[in-house]
C-alpha positions as CSV (number, residue, x, y, z in Angstrom):
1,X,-20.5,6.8,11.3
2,X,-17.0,5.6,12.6
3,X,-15.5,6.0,9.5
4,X,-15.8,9.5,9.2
5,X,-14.4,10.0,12.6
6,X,-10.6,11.4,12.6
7,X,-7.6,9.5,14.4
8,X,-4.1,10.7,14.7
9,X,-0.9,8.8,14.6
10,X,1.7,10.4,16.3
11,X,1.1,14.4,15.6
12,X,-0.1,13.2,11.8
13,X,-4.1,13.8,12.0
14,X,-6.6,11.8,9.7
15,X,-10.0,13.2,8.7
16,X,-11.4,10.4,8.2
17,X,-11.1,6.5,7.9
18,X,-11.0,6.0,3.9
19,X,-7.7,5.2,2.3
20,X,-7.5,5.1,-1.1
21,X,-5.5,2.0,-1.6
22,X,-2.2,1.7,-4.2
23,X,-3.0,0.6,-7.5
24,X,-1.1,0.8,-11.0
25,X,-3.1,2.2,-13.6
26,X,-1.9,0.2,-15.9
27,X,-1.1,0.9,-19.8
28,X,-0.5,4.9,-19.1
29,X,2.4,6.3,-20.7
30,X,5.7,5.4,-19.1
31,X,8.7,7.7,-19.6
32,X,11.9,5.9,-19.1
33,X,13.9,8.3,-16.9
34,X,10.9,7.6,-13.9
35,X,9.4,11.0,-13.7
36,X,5.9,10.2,-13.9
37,X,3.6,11.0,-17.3
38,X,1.1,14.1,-17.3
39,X,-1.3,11.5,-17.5
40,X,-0.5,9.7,-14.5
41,X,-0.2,12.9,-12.7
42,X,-3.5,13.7,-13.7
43,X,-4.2,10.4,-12.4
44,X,-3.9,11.3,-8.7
45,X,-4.3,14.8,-8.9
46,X,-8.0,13.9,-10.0
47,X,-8.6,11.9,-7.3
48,X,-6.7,14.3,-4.3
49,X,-10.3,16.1,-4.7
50,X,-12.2,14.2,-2.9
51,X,-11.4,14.8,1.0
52,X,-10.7,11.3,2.3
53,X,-8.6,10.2,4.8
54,X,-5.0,9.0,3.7
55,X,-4.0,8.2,-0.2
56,X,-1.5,6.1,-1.2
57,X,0.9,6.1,-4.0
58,X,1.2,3.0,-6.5
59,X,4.7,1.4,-5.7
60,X,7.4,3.9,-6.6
61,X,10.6,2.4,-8.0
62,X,13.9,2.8,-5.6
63,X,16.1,1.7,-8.1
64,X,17.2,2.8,-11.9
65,X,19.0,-0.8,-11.8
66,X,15.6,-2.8,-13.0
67,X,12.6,-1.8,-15.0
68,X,10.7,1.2,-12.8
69,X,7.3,-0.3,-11.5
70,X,4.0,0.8,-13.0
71,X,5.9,3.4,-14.8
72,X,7.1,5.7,-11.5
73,X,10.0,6.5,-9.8
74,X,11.5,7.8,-6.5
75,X,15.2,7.0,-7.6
76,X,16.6,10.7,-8.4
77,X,15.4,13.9,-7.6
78,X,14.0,14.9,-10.7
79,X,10.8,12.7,-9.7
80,X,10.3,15.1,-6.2
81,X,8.3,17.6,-8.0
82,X,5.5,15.7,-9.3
83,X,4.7,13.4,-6.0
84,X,5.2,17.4,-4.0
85,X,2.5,18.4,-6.6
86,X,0.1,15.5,-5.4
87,X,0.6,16.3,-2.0
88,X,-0.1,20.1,-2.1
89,X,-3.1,18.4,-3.8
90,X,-3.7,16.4,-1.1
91,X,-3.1,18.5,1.6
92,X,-5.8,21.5,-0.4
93,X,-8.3,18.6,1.1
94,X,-7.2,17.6,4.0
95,X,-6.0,14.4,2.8
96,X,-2.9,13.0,3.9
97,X,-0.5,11.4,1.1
98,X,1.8,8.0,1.7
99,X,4.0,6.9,-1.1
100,X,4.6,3.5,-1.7
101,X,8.3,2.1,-1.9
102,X,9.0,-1.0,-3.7
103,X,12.1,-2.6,-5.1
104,X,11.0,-3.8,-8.5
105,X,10.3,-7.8,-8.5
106,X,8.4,-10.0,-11.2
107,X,7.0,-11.5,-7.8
108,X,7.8,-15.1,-6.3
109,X,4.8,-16.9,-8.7
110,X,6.4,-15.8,-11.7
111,X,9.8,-17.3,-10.6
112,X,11.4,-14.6,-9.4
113,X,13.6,-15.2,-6.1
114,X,15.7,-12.9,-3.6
115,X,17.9,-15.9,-2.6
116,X,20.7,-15.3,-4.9
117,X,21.2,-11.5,-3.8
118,X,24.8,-10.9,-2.0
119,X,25.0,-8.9,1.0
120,X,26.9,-6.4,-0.7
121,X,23.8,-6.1,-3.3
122,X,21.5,-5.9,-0.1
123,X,22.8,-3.3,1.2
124,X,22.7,-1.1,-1.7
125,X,19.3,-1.8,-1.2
126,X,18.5,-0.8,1.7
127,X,20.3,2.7,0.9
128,X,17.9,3.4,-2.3
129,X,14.9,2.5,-0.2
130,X,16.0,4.9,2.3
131,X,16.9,7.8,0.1
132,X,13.6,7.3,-1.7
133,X,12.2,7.8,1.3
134,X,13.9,11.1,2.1
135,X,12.8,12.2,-0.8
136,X,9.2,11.3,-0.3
137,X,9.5,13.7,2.8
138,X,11.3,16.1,1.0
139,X,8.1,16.6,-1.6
140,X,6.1,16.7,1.9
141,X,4.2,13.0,2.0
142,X,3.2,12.3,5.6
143,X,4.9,9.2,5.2
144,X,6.1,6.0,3.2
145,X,4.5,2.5,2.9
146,X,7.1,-0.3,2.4
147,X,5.1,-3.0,-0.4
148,X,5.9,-6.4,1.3
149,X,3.0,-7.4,0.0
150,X,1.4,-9.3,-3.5
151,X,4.3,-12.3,-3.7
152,X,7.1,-9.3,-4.9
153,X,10.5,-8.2,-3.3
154,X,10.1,-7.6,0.4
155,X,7.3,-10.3,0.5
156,X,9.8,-12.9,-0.4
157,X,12.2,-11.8,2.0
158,X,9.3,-12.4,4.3
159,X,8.0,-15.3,3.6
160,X,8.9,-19.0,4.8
161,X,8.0,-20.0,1.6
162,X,10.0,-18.0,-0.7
163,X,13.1,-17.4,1.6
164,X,15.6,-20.0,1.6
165,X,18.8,-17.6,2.3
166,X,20.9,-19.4,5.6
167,X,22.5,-15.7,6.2
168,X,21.3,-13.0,8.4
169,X,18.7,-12.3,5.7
170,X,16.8,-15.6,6.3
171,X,15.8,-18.3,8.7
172,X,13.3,-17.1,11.9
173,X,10.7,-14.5,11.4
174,X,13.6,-12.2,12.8
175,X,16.0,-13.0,10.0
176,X,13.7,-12.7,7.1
177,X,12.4,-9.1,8.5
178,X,16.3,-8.3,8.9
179,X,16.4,-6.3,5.5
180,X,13.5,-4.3,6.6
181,X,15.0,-3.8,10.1
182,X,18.1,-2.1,7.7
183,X,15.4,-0.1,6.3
184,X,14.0,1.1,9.3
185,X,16.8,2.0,11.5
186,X,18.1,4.1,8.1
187,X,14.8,6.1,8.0
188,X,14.4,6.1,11.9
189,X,16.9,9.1,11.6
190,X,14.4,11.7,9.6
191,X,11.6,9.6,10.4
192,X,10.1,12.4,13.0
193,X,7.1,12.8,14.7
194,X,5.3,14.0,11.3
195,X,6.2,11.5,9.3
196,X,5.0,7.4,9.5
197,X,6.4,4.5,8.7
198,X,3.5,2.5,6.9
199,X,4.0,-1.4,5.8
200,X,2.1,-3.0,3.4
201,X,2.2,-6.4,4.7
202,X,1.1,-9.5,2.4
203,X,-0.2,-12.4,4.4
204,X,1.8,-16.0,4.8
205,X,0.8,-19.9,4.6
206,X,-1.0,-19.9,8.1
207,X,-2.7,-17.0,10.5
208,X,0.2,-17.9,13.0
209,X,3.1,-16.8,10.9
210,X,1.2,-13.6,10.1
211,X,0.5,-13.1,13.7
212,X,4.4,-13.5,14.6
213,X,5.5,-11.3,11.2
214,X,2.9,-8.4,12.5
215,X,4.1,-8.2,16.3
216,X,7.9,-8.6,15.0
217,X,6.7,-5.4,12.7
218,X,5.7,-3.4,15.3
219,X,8.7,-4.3,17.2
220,X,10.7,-3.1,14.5
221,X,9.4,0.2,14.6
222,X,6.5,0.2,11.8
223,X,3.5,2.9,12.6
224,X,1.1,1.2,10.4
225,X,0.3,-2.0,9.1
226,X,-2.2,-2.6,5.7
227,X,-2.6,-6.6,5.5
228,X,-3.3,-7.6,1.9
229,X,-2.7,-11.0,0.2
230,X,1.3,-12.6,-0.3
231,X,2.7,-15.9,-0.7
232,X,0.9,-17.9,-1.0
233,X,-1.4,-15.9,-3.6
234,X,-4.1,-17.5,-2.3
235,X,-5.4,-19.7,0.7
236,X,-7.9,-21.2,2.0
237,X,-9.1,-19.6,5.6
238,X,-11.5,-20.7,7.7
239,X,-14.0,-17.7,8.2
240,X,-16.7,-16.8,10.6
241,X,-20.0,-17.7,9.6
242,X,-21.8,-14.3,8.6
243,X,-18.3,-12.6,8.2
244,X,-19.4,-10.7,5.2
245,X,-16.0,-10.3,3.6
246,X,-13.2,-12.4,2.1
247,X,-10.3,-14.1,3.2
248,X,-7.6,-11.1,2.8
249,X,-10.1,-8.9,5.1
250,X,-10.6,-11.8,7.7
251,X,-6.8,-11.6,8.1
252,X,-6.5,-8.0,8.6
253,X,-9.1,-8.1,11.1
254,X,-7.1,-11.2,13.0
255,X,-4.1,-10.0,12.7
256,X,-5.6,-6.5,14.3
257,X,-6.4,-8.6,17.7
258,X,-2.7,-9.2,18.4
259,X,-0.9,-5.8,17.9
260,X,-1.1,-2.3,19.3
261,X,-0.7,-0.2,16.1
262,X,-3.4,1.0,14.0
263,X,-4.3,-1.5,10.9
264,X,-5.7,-0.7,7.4
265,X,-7.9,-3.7,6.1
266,X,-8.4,-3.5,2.1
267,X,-9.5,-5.8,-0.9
268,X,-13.7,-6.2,-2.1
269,X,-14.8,-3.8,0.6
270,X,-16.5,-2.4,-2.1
271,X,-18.8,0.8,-0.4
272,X,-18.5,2.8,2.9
273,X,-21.2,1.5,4.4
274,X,-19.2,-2.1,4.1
275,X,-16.5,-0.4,5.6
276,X,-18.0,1.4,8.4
277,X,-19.5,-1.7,9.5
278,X,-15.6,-3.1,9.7
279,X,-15.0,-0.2,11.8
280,X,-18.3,-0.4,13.6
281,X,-17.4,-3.8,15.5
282,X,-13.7,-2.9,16.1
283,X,-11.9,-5.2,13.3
284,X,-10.3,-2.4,11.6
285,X,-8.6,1.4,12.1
286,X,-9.1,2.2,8.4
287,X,-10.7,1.0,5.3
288,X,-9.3,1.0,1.6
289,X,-10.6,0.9,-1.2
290,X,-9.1,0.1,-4.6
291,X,-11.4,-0.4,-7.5
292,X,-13.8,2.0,-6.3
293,X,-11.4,5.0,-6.7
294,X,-10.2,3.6,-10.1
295,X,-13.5,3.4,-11.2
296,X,-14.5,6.9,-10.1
297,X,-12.5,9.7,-9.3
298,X,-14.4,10.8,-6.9
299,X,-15.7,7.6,-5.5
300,X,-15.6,8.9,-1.7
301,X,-17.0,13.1,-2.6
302,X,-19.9,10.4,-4.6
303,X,-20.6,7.8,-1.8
304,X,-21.4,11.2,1.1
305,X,-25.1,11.3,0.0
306,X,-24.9,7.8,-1.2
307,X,-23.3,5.3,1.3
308,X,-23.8,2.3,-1.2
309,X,-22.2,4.1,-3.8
310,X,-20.8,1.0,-5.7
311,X,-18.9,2.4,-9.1
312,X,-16.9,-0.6,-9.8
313,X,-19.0,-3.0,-12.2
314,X,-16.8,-5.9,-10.6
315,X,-16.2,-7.2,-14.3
316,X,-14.9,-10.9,-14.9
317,X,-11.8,-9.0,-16.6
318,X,-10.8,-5.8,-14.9
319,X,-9.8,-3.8,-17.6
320,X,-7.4,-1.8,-15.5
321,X,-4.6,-4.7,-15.7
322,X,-4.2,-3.9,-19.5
323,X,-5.5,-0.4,-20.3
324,X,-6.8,2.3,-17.5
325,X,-9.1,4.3,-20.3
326,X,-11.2,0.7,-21.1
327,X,-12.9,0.3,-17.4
328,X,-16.4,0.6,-18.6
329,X,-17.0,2.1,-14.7
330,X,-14.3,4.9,-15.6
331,X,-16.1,5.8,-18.6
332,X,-19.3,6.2,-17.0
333,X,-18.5,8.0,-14.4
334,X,-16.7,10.5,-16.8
335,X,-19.7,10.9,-18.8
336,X,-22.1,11.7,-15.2
């Protein structure tokens, strides 16, 4: 099966073609210095057993200036050790470890907007993201995903929709990707031949604009891309008939026609067998999978003798967006 088959980018090599995709588990503890809880630690250290490809972080803060995302930080020092625990973890397996950098947003449907920022602010910015990202190479990850994806902060810069600024920070496709190009060219200088430069990239209002935002990606310098859903938060796409996934894997798969670095498709793909088949007929470099890993722990060491292996219960109400320990899924899988 393809997705079992390793790949390499740059000297970084890849078991296998299962990501475990960020999620928040949300209502775990949160500590307000940023240091993440014993129980969110647990979290990930639970999950580092299970010998896939490439797991990556929920969003880790930047900042101490706004409320720390999903209860995790990169902002200070004091939160290296736990994220170097989960990658000795990771590595025990094989597994390679990203960590997800966000600036923390309310995202552009809730009304919040990155059109007021000042340059000065902007650049202070782009110096947390890239000293969160030293220290995510400093605890040993293999690399950093920027989130520019789900309608928050580096979406909105990206977006037409949501990015109104008339300085260097808006405009053309070039001008709203100019705060990651800070970003880049600041971690370009301990990026090294171990370490990759991952974007989560959140789609636009037309395939077109996410076709341009990808290739001006990879010009940038990104390694990496994982398409997921952005502003809007929803669209309607015209897919293939017999495409047996939705909308935000169609794009991922398009998008994966028009430029030259490997691409990460994610959201419903449910079992490997779905995602093999993605890999199967080219559309993809590597699968995610979200639910399934919240659901079980060990949703990929579970799905080897069982390639249908479906944990998630795909309940009208996913639990997991108010309280991680209520997933029916999670509590049967404990109890197996």
């Amino acid at each position: 099966m393809k997705i079992f088959e390793p790949i390499r980018i740059k000297k970084v090599p890849f078991q296998n073609r299962v990501v475990m995709a960020p999620m928040v588990p949300f209502g775990m503890p949160e500590l307000p210095t940023g240091v993440m809880s014993d129980t969110l630690l647990r979290h990930y250290l639970d999950r580092a057993a299970n010998g896939m490809g490439l797991m990556i972080t929920q969003s880790l803060s930047v900042t101490k200036a706004r409320p720390t995302a999903g209860g995790a930080g990169i902002y200070a020092d004091e939160h290296i050790d736990n994220l170097r625990a989960i990658a000795a973890a990771c590595h025990e397996r094989d597994t390679r470890l990203f960590a997800q950098l966000a600036y923390p947003s309310i995202g552009h449907q809730n009304g919040d907007s990155v059109n007021r920022l000042t340059a000065e602010e902007l650049a202070v910015i782009t110096e947390e993201f890239v000293e969160a990202a030293f220290r995510c190479k400093e605890a040993g990850c293999d690399g950093i995903e920027l989130h520019g994806a789900h309608g928050f902060f580096l979406n909105m810069f990206a977006s037409p929709l949501a990015n109104q600024r008339t300085d260097i920070y808006g405009g053309d496709v070039d001008g709203r990707l100019h705060l990651v190009r800070c970003i880049i060219n600041g971690i370009r200088v301990f990026l090294g031949a171990d370490f990759i430069f991952s974007y989560r990239m959140g789609w636009s209002d037309d395939m077109n604009t996410d076709i341009q935002t990808a290739q001006a990606l990879e010009a940038l310098g990104v390694e990496l891309l994982h398409v997921s859903s952005g502003i809007p938060a929803s669209r309607y796409t015209a897919i293939p008939e017999g495409f047996p996934f939705n909308s935000v894997v169609f794009a991922g798969t398009d998008i994966k026609k028009h430029v030259n670095i490997p691409v990460t498709v994610v959201n419903d793909i449910r079992t490997l067998n779905r995602g093999n088949t993605l890999l199967e007929n080219g559309l993809c470099d590597f699968a995610a999978f979200g639910r399934p890993f919240l659901a079980d722990p060990l949703f990929f060491a579970n799905s080897l003798s069982n390639k249908d292996h479906e944990p998630c219960l795909r309940c009208k109400t996913c639990l997991w967006f108010t309280h991680y320990d209520r997933c029916p899924a999670l509590k049967k899988s404990k109890r197996l």
